[in-house]
C-alpha positions as semicolon CSV with decimal commas, in nm:
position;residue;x (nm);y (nm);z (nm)
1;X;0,860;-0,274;1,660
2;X;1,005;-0,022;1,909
3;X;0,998;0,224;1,807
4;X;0,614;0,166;1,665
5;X;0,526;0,113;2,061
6;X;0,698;0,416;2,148
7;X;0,497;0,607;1,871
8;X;0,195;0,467;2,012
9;X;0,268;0,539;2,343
10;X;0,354;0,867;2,307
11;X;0,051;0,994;2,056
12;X;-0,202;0,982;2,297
13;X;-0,016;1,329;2,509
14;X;-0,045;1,496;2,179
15;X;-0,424;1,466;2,079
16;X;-0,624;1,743;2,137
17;X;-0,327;1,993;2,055
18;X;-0,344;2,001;1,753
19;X;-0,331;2,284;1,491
20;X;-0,287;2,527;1,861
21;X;-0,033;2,727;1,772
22;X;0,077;2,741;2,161
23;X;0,194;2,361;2,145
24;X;0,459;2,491;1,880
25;X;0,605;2,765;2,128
26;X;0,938;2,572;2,163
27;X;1,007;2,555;1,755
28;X;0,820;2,770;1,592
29;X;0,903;3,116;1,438
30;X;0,834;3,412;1,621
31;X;0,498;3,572;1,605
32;X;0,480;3,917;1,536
33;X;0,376;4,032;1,901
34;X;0,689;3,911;1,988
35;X;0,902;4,063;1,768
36;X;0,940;4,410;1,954
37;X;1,111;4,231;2,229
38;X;1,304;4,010;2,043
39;X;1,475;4,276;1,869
40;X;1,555;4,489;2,195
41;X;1,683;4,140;2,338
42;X;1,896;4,150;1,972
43;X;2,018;4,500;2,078
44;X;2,159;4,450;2,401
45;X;2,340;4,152;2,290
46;X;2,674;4,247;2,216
47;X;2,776;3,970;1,991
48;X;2,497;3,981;1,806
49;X;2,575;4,314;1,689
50;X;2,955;4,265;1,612
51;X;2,831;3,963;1,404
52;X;2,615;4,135;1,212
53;X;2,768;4,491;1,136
54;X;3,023;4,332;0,944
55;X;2,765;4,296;0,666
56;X;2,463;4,551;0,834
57;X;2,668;4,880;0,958
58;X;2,449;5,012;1,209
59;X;2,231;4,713;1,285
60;X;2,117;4,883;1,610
61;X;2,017;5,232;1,421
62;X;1,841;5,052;1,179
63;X;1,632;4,797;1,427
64;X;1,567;5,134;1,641
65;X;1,420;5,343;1,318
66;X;1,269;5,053;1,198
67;X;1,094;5,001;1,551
68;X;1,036;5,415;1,577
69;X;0,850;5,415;1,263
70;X;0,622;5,092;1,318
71;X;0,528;5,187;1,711
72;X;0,198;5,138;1,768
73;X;0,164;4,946;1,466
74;X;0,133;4,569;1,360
75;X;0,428;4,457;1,155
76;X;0,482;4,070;1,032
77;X;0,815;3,879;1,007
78;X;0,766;3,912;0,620
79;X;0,771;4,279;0,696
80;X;1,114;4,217;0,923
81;X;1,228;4,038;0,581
82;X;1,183;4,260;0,339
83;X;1,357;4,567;0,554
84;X;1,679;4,357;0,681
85;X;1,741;4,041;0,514
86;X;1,611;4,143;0,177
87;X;1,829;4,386;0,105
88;X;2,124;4,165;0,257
89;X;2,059;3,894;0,050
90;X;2,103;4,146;-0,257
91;X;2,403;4,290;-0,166
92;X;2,523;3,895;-0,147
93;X;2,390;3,819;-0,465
94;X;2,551;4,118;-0,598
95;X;2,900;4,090;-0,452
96;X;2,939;3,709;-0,419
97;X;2,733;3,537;-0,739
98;X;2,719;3,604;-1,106
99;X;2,344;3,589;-1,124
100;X;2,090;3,388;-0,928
101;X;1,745;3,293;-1,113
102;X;1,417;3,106;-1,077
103;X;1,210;2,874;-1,283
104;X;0,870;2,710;-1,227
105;X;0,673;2,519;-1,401
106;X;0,395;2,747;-1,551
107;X;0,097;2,550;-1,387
108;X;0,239;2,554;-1,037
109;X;-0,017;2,754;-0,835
110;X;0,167;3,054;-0,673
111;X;-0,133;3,082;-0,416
112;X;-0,115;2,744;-0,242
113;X;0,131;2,703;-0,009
114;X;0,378;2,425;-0,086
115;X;0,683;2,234;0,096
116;X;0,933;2,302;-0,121
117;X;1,189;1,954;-0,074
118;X;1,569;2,061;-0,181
119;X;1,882;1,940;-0,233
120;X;2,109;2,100;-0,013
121;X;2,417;2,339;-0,036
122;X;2,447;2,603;0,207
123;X;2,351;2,608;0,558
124;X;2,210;2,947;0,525
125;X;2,182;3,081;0,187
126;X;1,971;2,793;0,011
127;X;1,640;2,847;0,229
128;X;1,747;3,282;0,234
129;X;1,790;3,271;-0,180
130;X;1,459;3,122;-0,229
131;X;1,278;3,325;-0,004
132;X;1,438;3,616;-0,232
133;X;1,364;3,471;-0,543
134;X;0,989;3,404;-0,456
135;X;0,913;3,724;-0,337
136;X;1,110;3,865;-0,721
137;X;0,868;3,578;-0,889
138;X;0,543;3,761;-0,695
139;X;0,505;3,478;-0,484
140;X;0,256;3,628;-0,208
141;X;0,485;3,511;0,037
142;X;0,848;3,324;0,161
143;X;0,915;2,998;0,289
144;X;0,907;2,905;0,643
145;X;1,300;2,736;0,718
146;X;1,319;2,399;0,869
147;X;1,675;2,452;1,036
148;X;1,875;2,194;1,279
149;X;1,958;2,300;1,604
150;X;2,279;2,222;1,614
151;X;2,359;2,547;1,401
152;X;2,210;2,751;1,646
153;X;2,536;2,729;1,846
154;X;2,487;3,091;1,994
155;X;2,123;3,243;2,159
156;X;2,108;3,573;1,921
157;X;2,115;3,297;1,616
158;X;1,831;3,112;1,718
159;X;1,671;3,426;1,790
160;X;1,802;3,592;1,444
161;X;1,679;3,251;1,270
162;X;1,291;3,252;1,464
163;X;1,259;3,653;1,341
164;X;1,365;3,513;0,979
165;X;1,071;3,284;0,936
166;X;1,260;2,938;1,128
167;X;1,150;2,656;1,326
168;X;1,376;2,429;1,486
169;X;1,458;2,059;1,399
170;X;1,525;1,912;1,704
171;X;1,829;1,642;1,733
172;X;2,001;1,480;1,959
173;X;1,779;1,321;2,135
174;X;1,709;0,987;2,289
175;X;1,454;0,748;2,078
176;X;1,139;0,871;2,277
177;X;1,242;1,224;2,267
178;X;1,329;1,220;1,910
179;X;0,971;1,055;1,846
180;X;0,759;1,333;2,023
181;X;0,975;1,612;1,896
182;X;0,948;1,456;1,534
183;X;0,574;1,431;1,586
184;X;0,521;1,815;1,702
185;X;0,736;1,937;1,405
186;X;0,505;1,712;1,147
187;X;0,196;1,863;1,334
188;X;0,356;2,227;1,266
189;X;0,472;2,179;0,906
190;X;0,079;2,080;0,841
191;X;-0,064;2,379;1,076
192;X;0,172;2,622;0,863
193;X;0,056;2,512;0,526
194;X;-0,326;2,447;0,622
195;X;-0,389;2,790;0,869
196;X;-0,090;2,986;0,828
197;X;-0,101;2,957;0,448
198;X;0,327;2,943;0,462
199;X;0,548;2,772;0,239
200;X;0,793;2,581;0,390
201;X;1,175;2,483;0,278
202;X;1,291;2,125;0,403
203;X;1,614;2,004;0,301
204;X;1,579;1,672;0,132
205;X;1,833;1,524;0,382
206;X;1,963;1,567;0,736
207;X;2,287;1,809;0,656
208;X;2,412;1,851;0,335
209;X;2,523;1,608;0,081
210;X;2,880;1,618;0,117
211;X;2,971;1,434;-0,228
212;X;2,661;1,606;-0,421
213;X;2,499;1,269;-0,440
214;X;2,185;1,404;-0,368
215;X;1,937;1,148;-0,226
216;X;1,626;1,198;-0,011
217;X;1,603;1,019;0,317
218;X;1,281;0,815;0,373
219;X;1,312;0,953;0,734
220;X;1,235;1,287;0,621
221;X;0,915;1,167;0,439
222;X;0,814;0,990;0,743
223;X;0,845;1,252;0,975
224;X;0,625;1,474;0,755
225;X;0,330;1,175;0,778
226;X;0,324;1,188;1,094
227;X;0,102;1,468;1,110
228;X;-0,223;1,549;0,933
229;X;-0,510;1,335;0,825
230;X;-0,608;1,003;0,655
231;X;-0,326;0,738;0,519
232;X;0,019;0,813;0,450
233;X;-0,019;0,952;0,064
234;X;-0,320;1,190;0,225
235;X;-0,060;1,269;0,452
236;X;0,231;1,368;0,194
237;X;-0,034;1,543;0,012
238;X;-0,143;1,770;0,239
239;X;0,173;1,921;0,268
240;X;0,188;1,971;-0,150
241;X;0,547;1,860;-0,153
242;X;0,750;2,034;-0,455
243;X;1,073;1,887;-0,513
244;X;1,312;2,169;-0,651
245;X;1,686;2,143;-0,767
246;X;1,974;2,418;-0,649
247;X;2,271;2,451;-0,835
248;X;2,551;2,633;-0,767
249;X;2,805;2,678;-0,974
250;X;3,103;2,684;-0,749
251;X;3,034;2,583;-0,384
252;X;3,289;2,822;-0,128
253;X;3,264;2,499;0,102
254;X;3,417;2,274;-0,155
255;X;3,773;2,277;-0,038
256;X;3,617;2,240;0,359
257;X;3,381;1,937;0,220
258;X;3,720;1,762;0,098
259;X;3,923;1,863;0,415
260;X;3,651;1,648;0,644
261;X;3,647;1,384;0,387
262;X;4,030;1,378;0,434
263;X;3,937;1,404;0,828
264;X;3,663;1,149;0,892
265;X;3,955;0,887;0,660
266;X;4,224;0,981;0,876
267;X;4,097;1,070;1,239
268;X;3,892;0,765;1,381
269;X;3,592;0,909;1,549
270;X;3,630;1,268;1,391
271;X;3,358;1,535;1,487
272;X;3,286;1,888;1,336
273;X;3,280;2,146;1,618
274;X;3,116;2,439;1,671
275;X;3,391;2,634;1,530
276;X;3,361;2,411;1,189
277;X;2,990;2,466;1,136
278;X;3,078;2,871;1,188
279;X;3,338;2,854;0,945
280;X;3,107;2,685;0,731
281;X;2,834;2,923;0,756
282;X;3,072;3,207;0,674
283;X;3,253;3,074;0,381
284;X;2,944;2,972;0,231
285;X;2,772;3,324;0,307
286;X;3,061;3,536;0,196
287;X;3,240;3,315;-0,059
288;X;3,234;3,354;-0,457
289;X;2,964;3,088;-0,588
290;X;2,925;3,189;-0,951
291;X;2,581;3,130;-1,149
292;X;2,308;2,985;-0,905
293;X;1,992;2,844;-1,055
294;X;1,690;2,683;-0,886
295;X;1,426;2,487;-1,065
296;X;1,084;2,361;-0,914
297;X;0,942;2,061;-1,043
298;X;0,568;1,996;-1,073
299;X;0,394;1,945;-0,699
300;X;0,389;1,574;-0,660
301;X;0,009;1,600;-0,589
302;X;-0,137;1,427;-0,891
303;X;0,155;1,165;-0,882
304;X;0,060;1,075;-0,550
305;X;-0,261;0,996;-0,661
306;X;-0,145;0,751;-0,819
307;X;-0,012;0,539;-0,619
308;X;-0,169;0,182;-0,444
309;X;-0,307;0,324;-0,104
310;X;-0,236;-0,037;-0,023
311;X;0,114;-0,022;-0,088
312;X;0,323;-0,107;0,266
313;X;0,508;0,122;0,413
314;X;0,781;-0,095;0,374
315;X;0,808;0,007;0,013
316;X;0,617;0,390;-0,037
317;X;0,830;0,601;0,179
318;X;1,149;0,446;-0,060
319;X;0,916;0,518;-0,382
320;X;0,811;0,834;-0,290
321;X;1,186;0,915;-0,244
322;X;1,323;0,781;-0,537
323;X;1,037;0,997;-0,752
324;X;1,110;1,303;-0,562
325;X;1,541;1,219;-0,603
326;X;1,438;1,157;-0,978
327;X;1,267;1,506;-1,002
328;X;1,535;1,701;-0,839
329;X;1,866;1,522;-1,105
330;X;1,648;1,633;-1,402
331;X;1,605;1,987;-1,280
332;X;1,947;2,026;-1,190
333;X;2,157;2,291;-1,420
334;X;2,493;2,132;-1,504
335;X;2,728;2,404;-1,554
336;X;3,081;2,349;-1,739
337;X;3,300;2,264;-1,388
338;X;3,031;2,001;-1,297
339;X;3,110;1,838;-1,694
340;X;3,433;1,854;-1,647
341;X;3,477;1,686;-1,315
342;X;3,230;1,410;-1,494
343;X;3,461;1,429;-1,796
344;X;3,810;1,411;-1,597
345;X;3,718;1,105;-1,373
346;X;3,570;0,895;-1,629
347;X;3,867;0,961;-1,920
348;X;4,192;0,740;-1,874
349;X;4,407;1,060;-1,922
350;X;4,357;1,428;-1,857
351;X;4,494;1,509;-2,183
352;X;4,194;1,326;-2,367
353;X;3,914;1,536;-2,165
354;X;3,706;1,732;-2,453
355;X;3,328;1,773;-2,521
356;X;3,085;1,982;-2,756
357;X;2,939;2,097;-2,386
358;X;3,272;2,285;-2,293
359;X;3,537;2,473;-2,400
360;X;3,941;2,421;-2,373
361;X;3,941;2,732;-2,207
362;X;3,656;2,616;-1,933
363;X;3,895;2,338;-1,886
364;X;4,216;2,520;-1,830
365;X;4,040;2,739;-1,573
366;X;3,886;2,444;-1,365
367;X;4,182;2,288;-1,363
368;X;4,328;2,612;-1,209
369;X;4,021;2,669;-0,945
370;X;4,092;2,278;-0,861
371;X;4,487;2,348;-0,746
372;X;4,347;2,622;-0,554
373;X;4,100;2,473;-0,386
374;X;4,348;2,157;-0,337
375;X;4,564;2,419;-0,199
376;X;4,351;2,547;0,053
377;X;4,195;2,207;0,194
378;X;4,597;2,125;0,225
379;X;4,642;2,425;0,444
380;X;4,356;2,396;0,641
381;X;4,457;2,006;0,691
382;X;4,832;2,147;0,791
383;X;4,684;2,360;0,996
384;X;4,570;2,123;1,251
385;X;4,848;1,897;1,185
386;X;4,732;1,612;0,960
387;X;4,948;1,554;0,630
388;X;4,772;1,650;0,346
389;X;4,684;1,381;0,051
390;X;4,658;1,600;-0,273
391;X;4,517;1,288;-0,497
392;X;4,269;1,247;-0,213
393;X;4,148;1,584;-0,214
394;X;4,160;1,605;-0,555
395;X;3,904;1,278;-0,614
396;X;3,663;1,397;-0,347
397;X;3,626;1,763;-0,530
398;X;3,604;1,601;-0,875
399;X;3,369;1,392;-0,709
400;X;3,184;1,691;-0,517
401;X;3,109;1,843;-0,871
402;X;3,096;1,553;-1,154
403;X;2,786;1,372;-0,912
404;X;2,485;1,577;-1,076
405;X;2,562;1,474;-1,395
406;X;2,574;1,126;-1,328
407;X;2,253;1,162;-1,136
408;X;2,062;1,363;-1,452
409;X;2,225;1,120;-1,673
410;X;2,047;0,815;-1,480
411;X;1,688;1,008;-1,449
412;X;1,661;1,118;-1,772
């Protein structure tokens, strides 16, 4: 109830705003005017450019050339994309994957802008390799990111982030300010699909899904009805919501995943810092991550239909969920280390782990990557003085990889 009179309270400042692009100016990605400035701001900021030329050489060369030979001219963020990230994103596909690919279904119209609703694995990559693959699949355009703000721990990221297409998920906040700042990002995920034509990627979830028990929060849905027109399936449909499944073979994060789980057991009232969510971001950028496959599902359009309008709210934000959840477990690729975690925690002895679906060789080298990721969460743990528990770490990683198959096994 109080947070329903808060809602009320506050939705009268925000009528008349809407769909003006200026009531965004706090989250929203940069528009192109801007982007001149932002990049001489990006320039002169001297971490920003040893960040970056560790995987651009040259960034400043290339943002001057690229600024020399569009002066005068109008140039769009998808334009920005294509020149800088574009190619980055290739080179990490190239030097840090075995293959990436796409599929959709073949009715899924590639000219209507959709929210495309994820599981998520990597703070940076997920949202960078679709854009990627939907420009390779002649999409007309990329996805707009939702992104937290506690990443942006530095001013050139956020700035880096806005260029690339971003707006900001604001957290942190007290009750009141978390409603109003909910509220304007609804109202901009709606003005981006109905006027700015975008796509948008949303992770299913606040952060990722530590375990891989990937499960859609009914906040998320909520948020997105707060804006646009009508009842709350109008709402959801406006926004074409396309639940899609990413699956990555090997996750570079695994061995950090089990480190916190080992952490948050052991340390009462443990907290990632800044430096954690870094080292995330750069073991997940430049670490090896084998096959990677995403699969959209059908736009849950039509299935919204139908649904009871009358159904309470109570119980549609939870059905909606669970249909989207169900979507994204049948979609997912299972590759041979996700059936053998399944395999090795549900067999009484390691010795009596075999299946049609892998080989005795897949096995022996799983087993291998496990004691080295064991290894390295140990370290890691040692490092900061905490006594490592190998069967712990073990059961959260065989955990981390055997939970989409227990998911597909329960949607299909």
């Amino acid at each position: 109830m109080k947070e329903q009179q808060l809602a009320k309270d506050i939705a009268p400042s925000l009528i008349g705003s809407a769909g003006k692009e200026s009531s965004f100016d706090d989250i929203r990605p940069y528009k192109p005017e801007e982007l001149p400035q932002v990049f001489d701001e990006l320039m002169a900021d001297e971490q920003f450019v040893q960040a970056v030329s560790r995987v651009m050489p040259d960034v400043c060369g290339k943002m001057k050339a690229f600024l020399k030979a569009n002066e005068g001219t109008s140039f769009t963020n998808l334009d920005v994309q294509k020149t800088f990230i574009y190619p980055l994103v290739q080179h990490i596909i190239a030097t840090c994957t075995q293959g990436i690919d796409l599929s959709v279904p073949e009715h899924l119209d590639r000219q209507q802008p959709h929210t495309f609703i994820t599981n998520h694995r990597d703070i940076v990559l997920d949202s960078a390799f679709l854009s990627f693959l939907l420009v390779e699949n002649q999409f007309p355009t990329t996805v707009e990111i939702a992104i937290g703000d506690n990443l942006l721990i530095f001013p050139w990221i956020k700035k880096l982030v806005r260029i690339n297409k971003s707006f900001i998920v604001q957290r942190s906040l007290s009750m009141r300010e978390m409603l109003r700042a909910s509220q304007t990002m609804s109202r901009y995920m709606h003005y981006a699909i109905a006027e700015k034509h975008e796509n948008i990627w949303i992770a299913q979830r606040e952060g990722r899904a530590k375990d891989s028990d990937d499960r859609t929060q009914d906040s998320i849905l909520k948020m997105m009805a707060m804006g646009g027109e009508g009842s709350i399936i109008d709402r959801l449909r406006q926004l074409h919501l396309t639940p899609m499944a990413l699956s990555y073979e090997y996750d570079p994060c695994d061995y950090l995943k089990a480190k916190e789980f080992q952490q948050r057991r052991d340390i009462p009232d443990f907290k990632k810092s800044k430096a954690d969510d870094l080292a995330s971001m750069q073991t997940g950028i430049f670490g090896a991550k084998g096959h990677i496959h995403f699969a959209a599902a059908p736009c849950i359009d039509e299935w919204l239909d139908t649904l009871d309008p009358a159904t309470p709210k109570l119980e549609i934000f939870p059905l909606i969920a669970r249909h989207i959840d169900q979507e994204i477990h049948r979609n997912f690729r299972l590759y041979p280390s996700n059936l053998i975690a399944a395999a090795l925690l549900t067999s009484t002895s390691a010795s009596s782990v075999s299946s049609e679906r892998f080989s005795p060789a897949d096995l022996s080298a799983f087993e291998d990557y496990l004691q080295q990721r064991i290894a390295l969460a140990a370290n890691a743990l040692q490092a900061e003085g905490l006594q490592p528990d190998p069967a712990f770490l073990r059961e959260r990683l065989l955990t981390m990889y055997a939970n989409p198959v227990f998911n597909q096994e329960k949607a299909k």
